[in-house]
TISEVO-797400 format. One record per residue (C-alpha): x, y, z negated. Coordinates in steps of 0.2 Angstrom, whole numbers. Each point is the difference from the previous one (the first is absolute). Layout:
@X:X&Y:Y&Z:Z $
...
***
This chain:
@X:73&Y:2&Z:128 $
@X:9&Y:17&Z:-2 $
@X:1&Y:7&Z:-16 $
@X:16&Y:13&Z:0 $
@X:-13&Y:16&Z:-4 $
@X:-6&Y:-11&Z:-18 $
@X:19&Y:-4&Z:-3 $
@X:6&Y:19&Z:3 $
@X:-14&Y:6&Z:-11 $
@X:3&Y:-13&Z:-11 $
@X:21&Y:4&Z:-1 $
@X:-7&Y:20&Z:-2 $
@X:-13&Y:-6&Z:-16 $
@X:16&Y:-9&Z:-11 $
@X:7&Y:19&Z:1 $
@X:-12&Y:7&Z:-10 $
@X:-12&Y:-14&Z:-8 $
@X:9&Y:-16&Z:-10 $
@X:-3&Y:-16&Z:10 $
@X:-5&Y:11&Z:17 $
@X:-20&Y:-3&Z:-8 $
@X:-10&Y:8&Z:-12 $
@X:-8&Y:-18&Z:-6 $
@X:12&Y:-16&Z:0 $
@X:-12&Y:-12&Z:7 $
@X:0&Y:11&Z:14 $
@X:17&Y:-5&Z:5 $
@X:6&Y:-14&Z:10 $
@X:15&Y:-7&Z:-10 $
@X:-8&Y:-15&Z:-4 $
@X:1&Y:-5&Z:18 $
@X:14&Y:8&Z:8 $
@X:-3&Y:16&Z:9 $
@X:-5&Y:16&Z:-2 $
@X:-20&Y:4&Z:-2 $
@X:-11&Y:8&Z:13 $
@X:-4&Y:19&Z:0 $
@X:-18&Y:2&Z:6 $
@X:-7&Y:14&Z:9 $
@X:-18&Y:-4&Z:2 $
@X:-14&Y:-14&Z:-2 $
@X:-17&Y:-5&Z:5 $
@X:-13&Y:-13&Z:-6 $
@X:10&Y:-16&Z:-3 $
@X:18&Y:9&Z:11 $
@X:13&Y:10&Z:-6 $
@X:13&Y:7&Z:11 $
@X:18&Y:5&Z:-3 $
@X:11&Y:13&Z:4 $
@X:9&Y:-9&Z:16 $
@X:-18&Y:-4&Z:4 $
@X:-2&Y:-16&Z:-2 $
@X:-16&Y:-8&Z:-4 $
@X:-5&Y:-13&Z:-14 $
@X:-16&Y:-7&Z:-7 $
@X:2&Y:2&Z:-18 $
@X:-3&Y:-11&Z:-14 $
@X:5&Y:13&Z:-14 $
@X:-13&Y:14&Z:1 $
@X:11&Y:11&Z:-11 $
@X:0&Y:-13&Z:-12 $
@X:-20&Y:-5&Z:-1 $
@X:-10&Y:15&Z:2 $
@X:-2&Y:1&Z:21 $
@X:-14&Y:-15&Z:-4 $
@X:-9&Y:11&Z:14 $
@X:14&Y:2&Z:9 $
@X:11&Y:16&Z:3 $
@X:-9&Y:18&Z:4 $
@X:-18&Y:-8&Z:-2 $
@X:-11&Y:15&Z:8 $
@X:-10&Y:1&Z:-16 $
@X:14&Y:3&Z:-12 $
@X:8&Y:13&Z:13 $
@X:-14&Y:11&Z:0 $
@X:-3&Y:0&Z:-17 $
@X:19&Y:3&Z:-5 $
@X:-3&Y:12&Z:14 $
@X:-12&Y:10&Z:-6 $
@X:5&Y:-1&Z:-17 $
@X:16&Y:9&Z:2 $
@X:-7&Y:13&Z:8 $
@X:-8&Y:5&Z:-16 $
@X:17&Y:-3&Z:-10 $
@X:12&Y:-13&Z:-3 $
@X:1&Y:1&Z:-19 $
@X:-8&Y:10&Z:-16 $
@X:2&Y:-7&Z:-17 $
@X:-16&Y:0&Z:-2 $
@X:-12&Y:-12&Z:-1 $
@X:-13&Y:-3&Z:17 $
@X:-16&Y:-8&Z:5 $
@X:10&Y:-13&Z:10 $
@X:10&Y:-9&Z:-16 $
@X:-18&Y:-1&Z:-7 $
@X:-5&Y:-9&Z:17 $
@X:15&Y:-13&Z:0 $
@X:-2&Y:-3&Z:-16 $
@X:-16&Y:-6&Z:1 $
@X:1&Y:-10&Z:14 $
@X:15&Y:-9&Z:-10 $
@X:-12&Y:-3&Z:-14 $
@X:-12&Y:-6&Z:11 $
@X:11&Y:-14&Z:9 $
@X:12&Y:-5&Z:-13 $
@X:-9&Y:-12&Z:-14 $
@X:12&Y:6&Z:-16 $
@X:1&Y:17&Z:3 $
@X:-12&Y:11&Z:-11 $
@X:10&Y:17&Z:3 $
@X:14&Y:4&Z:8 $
@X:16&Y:13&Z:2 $
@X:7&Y:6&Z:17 $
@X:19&Y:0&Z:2 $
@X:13&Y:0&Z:14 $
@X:9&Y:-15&Z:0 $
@X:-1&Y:-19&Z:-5 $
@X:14&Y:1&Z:-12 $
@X:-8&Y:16&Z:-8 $
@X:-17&Y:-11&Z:-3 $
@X:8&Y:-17&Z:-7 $
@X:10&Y:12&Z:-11 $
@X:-12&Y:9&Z:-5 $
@X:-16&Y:-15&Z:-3 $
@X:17&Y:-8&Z:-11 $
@X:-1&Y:15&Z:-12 $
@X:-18&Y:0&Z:-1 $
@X:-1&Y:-17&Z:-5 $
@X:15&Y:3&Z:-13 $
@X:-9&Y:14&Z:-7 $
@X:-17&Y:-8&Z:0 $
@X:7&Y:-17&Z:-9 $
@X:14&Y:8&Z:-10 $
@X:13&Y:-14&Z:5 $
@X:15&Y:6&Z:8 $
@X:4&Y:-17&Z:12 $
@X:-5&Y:-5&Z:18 $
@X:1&Y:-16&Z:8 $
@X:3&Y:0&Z:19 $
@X:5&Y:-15&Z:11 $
@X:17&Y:-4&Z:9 $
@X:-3&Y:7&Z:19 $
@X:-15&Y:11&Z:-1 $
@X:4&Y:18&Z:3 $
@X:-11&Y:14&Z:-7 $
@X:13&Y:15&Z:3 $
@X:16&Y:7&Z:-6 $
@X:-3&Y:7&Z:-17 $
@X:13&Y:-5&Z:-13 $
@X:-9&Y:-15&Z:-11 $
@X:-9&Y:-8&Z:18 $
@X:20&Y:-3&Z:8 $
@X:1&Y:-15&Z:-10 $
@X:1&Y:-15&Z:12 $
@X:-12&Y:6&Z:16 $
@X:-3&Y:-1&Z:18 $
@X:1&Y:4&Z:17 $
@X:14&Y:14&Z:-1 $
@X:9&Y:-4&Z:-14 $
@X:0&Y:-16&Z:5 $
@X:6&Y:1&Z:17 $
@X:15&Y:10&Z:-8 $
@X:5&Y:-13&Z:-13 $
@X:-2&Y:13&Z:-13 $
@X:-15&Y:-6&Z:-9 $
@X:7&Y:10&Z:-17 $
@X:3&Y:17&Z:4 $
@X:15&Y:10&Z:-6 $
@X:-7&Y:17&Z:-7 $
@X:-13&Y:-11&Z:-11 $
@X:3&Y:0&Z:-18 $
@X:0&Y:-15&Z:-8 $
@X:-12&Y:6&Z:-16 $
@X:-13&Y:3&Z:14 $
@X:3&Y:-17&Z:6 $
@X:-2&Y:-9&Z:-14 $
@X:-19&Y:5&Z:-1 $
@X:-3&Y:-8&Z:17 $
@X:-3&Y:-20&Z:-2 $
@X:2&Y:-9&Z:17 $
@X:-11&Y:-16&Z:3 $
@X:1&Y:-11&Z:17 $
@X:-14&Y:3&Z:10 $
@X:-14&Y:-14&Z:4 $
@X:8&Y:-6&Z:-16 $
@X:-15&Y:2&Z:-15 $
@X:12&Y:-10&Z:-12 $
@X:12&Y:13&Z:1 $
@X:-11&Y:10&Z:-5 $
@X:-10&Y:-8&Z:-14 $
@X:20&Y:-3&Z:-5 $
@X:5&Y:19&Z:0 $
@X:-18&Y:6&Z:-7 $
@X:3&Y:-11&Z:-14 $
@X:18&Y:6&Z:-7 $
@X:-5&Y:18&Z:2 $
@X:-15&Y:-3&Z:-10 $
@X:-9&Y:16&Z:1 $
@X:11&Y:10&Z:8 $
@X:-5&Y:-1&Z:18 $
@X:-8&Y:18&Z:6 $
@X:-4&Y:-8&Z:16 $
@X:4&Y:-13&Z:14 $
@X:3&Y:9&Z:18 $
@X:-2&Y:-11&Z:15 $
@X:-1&Y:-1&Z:19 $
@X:-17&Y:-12&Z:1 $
@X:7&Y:-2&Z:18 $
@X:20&Y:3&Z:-2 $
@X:6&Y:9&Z:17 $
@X:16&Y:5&Z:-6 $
@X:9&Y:-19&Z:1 $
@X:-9&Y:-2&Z:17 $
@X:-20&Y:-6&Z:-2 $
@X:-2&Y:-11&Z:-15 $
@X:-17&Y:-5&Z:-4 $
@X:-6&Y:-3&Z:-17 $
@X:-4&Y:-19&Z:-5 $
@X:-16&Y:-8&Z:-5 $
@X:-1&Y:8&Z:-17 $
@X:13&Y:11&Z:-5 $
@X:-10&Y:17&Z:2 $
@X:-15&Y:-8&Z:-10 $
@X:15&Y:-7&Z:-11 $
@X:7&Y:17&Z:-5 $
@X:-16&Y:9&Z:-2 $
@X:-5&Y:-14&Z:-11 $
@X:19&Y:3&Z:-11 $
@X:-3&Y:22&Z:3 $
@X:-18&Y:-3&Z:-9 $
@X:5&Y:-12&Z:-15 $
@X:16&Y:10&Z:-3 $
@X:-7&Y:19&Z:2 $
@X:13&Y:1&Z:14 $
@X:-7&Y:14&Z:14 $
@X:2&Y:-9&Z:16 $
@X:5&Y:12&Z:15 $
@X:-2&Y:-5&Z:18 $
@X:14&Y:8&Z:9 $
@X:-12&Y:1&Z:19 $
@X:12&Y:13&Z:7 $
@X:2&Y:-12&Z:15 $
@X:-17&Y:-12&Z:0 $
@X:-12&Y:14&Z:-7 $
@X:-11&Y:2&Z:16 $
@X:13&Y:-10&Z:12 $
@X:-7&Y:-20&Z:-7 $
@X:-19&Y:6&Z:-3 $
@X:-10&Y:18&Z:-2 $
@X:2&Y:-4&Z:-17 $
@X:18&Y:-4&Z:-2 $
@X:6&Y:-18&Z:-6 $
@X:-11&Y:1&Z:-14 $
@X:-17&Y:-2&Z:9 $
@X:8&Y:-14&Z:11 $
@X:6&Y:-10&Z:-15 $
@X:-13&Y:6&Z:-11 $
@X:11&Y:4&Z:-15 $
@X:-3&Y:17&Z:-6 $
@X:16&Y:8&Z:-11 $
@X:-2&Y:16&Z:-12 $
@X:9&Y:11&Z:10 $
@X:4&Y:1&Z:21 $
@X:14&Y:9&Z:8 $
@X:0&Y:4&Z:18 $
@X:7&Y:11&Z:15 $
@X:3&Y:-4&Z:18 $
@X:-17&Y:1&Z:8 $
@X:-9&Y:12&Z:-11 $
@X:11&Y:15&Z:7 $
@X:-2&Y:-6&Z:18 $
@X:17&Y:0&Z:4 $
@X:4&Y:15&Z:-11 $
@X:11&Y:0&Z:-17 $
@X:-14&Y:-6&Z:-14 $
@X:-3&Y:-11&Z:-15 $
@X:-13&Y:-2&Z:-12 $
@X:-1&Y:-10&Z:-17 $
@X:-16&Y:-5&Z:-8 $
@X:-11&Y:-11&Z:-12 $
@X:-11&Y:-4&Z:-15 $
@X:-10&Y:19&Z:-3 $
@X:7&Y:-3&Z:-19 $
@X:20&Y:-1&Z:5 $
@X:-2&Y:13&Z:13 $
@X:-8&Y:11&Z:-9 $
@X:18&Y:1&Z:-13 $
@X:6&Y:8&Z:14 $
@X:4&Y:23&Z:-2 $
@X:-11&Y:8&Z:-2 $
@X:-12&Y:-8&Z:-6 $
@X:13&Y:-13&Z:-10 $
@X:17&Y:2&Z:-8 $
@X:12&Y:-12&Z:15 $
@X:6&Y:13&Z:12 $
@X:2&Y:1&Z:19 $
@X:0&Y:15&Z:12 $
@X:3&Y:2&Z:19 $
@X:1&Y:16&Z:7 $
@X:-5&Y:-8&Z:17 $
@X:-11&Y:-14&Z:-7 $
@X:-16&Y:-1&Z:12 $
@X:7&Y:9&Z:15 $
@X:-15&Y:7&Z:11 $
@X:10&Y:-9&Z:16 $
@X:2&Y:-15&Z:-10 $
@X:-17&Y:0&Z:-5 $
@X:-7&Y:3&Z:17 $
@X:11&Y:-13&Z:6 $
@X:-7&Y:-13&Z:-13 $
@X:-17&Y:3&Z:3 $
@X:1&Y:1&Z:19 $
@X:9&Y:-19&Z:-3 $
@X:-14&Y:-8&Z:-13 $
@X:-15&Y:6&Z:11 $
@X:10&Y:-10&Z:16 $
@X:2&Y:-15&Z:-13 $
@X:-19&Y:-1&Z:-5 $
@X:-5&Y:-1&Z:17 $
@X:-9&Y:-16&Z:5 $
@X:11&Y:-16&Z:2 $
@X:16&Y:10&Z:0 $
@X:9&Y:-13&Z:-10 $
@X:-8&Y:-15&Z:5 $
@X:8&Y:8&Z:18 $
@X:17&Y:1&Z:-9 $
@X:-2&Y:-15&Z:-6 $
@X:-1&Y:-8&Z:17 $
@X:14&Y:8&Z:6 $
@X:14&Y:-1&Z:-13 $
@X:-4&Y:-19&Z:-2 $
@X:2&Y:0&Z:21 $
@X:19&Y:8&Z:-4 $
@X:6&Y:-10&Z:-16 $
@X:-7&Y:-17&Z:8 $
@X:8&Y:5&Z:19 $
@X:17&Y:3&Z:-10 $
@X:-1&Y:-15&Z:-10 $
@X:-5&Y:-12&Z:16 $
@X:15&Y:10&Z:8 $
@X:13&Y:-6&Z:-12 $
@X:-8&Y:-17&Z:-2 $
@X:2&Y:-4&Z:19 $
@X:17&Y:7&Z:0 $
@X:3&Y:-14&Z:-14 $
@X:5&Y:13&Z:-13 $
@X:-5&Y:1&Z:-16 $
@X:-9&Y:15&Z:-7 $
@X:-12&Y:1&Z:-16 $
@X:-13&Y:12&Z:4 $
@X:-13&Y:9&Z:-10 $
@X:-15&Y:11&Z:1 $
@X:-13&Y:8&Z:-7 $
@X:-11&Y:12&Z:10 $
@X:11&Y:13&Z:11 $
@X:14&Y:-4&Z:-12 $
@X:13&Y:-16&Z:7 $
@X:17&Y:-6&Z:-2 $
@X:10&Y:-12&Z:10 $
@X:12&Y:-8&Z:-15 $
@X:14&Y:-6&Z:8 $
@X:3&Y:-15&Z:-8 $
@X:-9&Y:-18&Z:-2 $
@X:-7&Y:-1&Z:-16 $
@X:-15&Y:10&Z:-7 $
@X:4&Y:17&Z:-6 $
@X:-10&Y:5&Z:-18 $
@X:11&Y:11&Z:-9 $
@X:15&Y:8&Z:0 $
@X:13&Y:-18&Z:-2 $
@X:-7&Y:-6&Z:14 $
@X:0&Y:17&Z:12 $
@X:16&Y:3&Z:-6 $
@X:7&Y:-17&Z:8 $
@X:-5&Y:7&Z:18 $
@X:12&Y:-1&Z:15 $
@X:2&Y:20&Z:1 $
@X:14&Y:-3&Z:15 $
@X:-13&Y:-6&Z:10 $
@X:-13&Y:12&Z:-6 $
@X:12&Y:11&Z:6 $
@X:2&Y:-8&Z:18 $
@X:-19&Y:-1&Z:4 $
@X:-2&Y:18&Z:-7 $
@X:13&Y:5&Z:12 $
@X:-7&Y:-11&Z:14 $
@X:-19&Y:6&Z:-4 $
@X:5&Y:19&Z:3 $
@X:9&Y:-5&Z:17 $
@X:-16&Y:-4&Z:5 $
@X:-11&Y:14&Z:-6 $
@X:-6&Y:-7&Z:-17 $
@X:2&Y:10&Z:-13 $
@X:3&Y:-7&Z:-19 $
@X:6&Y:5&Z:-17 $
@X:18&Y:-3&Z:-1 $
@X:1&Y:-13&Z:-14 $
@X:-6&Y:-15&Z:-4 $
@X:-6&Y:6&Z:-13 $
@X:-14&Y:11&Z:5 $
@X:-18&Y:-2&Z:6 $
@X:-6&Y:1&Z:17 $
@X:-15&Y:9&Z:1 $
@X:-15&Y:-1&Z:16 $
@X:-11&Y:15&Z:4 $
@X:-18&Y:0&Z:10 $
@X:10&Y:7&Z:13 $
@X:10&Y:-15&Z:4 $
@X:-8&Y:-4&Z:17 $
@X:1&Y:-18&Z:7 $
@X:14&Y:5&Z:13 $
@X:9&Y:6&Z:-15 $
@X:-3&Y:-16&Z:-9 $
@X:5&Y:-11&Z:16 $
@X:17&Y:9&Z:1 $
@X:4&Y:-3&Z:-17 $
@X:-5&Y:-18&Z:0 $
@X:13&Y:0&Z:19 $
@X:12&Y:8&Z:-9 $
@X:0&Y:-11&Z:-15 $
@X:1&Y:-15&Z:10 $
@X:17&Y:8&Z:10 $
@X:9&Y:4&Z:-16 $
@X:-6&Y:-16&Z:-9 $
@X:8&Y:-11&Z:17 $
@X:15&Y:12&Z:-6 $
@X:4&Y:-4&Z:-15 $
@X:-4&Y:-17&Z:-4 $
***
């Protein structure tokens, strides 16, 4: 495949933005070569600026889960901006997403609109500081939830893929409030709940972790940390950025039936537009300015595209059998590329649950972040390369989910599954 107009556009980007990309996962350090500039998409393709064509496992990171330029979420960002882009004001469409939010998601009482996943993590971390009056957090090794200052203690995906789990620029006094646990791990927990004795604001946690590739959570260890969140006055916030509307309607917490006090989410709920939202417990929530003393603002918090786009997205997702349709075809894709690798004698480690999937290169299971982190990331690298020779396109790390949308079609599914088999024959 030719890509020289993505290289020159990518030589052109280093000028004038660090790293050539405005979002380091978006790079392709981790596997050798510079990353694809795309010009367009459509339903489960995206296309690049030489071109070429690729059925696409990223979906701008999880929210295409109807694929790209759905008809209904055109039209309504279509019409919306014709009646203006922004206002600071507040409109009838927040009021709209925000109820249907309530409605699906099983913790959340109220909710606050903002414009990214970091801002809503960093912002439900706050609330449940000011609501408990204890200054210190407990996240776990591997699980991203966004770049601000106290969360860049031992995460995910991007971080991880650049070996800089601790980033420079962090203080170490905001550090030393964030307590890291192993995930899938409730002793570490119990162990770390224990010597901070009533100083834990609030335990923030990936129910499905998507930033060390797809990790499940074991038998037990959600209903184990609710059960330590409840007996300790810890807030317990579900960080469902990535699973909120992708594994169920109702996020991870209506397929696991574990419901924390607060939810953060993004991704699907802006359609494919800049968006978060952070919610819970009507009493937390409600400490939140105006109507409590914890502050946070947004100037474009419940954008009317946004909005539109969200709501345009739910109203395809409540539609009959949509996910037991996805279901079908994302376990066609994560089955097809595990059989390919299998019958190629190579070993791989592969996980899913619903649209989110993960081929763990490596033979043993994958749980939390020691075991992800012992991954062949070389031949990662080779099948990633081989996989976009072929028109599949993946995130570049091994460290990141693949996601299926209901535009995957079975010819899509079939030329993944033949191009798995090719690079698999490759590299083993």
């Amino acid at each position: 495949m030719n890509h020289e107009r993505s290289s020159l556009l990518f030589q052109q980007a280093r000028i004038s933005i660090p790293g050539g990309v405005n979002s380091p996962v978006r790079a392709f350090k981790s596997v050798g070569a510079d990353p694809l500039f795309i010009k367009k998409a459509a339903g489960s393709h995206i296309y690049d600026e030489d071109g070429n064509d690729f059925v696409d496992y990223v979906g701008s990171w999880g929210p295409m889960i109807a694929g790209h330029c759905h008809p209904d979420v055109v039209t309504a960002v279509k019409q919306t901006v014709e009646n203006g882009a922004s206002f600071g004001a507040p409109t009838e469409r927040e009021i709209t997403l925000a109820n249907m939010v309530i409605e699906a998601v099983p913790s959340i009482e109220m909710v606050r609109m903002v414009s990214s996943g970091t801002e809503a993590t960093m912002s439900a971390i706050r609330l449940a500081r000011g609501y408990t009056g204890r200054d210190k957090i407990l996240k776990f090794s591997g699980c991203y939830h966004g770049h601000s200052d106290a969360l860049l203690v031992k995460a995910g995906s991007g971080a991880a893929t650049f070996g800089v789990p601790d980033s420079p620029g962090v203080p170490a006094d905001f550090a030393k409030h964030t307590l890291t646990g192993e995930y899938n791990s409730l002793e570490s927990v119990r162990e770390l709940a224990k010597q901070n004795k009533g100083q834990i604001a609030c335990i923030i946690i990936e129910p499905v972790a998507g930033n060390m590739g797809t990790v499940p959570p074991r038998e037990g260890f959600l209903e184990g940390l609710r059960q330590i969140c409840t007996n300790e006055g810890i807030i317990l916030i579900f960080d469902e950025v990535m699973s909120g509307f992708r594994v169920a309607y109702g996020g991870a917490q209506e397929l696991y039936g574990v419901t924390p006090d607060m939810t953060t989410l993004g991704k699907i709920i802006g359609g494919g537009l800049p968006v978060g939202a952070f919610g819970g417990k009507r009493e937390i929530m409600e400490k939140l300015s105006p109507s409590g003393g914890v502050y946070q603002a947004g100037t474009l918090s419940g954008n009317p595209l946004a909005m539109s786009a969200g709501i345009a997205t739910l109203n395809i997702l409540r539609q009959p059998a949509f996910y037991q349709n996805l279901e079908d075809r994302s376990r066609l894709v994560a089955e097809g590329i595990a059989n390919a690798a299998r019958s190629a004698g190579y070993p791989i480690y592969s996980t899913r649950v619903g649209s989110m999937f993960c081929a763990f290169f490596c033979k043993e299971a994958v749980y939390d972040w020691p075991t992800a982190s012992r991954c062949d990331t070389a031949a990662f690298a080779r099948y990633f390369l081989g996989m976009l020779n072929e028109g599949i396109y993946l995130a570049p790390s091994q460290f990141e989910t693949a996601f299926v949308s209901s535009a995957h079609s079975e010819a899509d599914i079939e030329k993944t599954i033949a191009a798995a088999v090719k690079c698999f024959r490759l590299i083993a």
